[in-house]
VMD Tcl script that draws the C-alpha trace (Angstrom):
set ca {
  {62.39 72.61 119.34}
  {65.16 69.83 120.04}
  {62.08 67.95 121.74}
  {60.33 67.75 119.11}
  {63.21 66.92 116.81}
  {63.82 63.96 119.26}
  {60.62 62.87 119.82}
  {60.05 62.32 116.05}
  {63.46 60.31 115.87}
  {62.47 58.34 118.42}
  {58.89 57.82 116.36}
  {60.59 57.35 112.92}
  {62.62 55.07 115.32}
  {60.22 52.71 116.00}
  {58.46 53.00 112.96}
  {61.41 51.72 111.18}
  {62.03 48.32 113.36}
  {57.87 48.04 113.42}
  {57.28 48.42 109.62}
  {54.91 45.65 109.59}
  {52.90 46.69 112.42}
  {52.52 50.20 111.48}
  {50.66 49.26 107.96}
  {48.17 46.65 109.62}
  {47.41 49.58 112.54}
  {46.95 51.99 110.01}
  {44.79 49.24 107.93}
  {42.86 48.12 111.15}
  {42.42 51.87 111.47}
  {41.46 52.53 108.41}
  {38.41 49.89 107.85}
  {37.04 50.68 111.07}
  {36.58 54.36 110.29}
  {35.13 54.13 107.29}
  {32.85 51.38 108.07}
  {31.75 54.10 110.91}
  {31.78 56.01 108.19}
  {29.63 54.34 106.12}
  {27.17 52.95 108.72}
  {26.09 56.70 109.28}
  {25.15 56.24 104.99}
  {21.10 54.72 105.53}
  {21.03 54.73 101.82}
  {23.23 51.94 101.32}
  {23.39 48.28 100.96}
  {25.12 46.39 104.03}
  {27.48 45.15 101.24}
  {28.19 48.11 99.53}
  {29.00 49.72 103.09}
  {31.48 46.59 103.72}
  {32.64 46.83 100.11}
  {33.29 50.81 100.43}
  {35.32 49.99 104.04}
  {37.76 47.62 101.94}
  {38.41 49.94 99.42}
  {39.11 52.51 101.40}
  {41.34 50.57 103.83}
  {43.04 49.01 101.27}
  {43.89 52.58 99.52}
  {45.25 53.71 102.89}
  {47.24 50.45 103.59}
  {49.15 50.82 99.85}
  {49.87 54.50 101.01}
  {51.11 53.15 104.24}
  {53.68 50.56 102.43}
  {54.24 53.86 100.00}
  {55.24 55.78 102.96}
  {57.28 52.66 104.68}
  {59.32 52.65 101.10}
  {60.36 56.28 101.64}
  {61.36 55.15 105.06}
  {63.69 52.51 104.12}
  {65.34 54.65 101.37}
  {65.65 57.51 103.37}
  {67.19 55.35 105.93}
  {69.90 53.22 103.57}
  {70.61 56.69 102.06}
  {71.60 58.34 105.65}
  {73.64 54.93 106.24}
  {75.49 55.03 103.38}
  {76.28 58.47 103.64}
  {77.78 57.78 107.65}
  {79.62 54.71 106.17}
  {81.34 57.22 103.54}
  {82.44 59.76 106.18}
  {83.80 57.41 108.59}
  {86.28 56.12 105.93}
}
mol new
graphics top color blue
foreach p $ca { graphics top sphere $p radius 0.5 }
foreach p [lrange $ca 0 end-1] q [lrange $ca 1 end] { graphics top cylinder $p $q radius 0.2 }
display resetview
């Protein structure tokens, strides 16, 4: 159990010093599975398909900065509590 407690520090960790390149992994991941996705959809226009991936990746990438918000308040709240109890 303590593993797994430190290997998610270690993960929230690097998320937090790699903000920027979490959201474009998680946007590169996101329009490449839905244009797999979608190129498994024959009824479709090629630009509806590439339309569809966009969306979608885009929805995922503003959930992504959503999530790297809750990050950084999470993480000035823990600081500012530490600051309060050393003093």
């Amino acid at each position: 159990m303590a593993d797994a407690k430190t290997q998610f520090e270690s993960l929230r960790k690097w998320v937090v010093e790699h903000k920027l390149r979490t959201v474009g992994s998680l946007w590169l991941s996101g329009i490449t599975g839905s244009i797999a996705y979608n190129w498994s959809r024959p009824n479709m226009k090629t630009s509806v398909k590439i339309i569809h991936a966009r969306l979608h990746a885009q929805a995922l990438t503003l959930a992504a900065l959503a999530g790297a918000a809750v990050v950084e308040y999470y993480d000035n709240k823990t600081e500012q509590k530490t600051i309060r109890s050393r003093h």
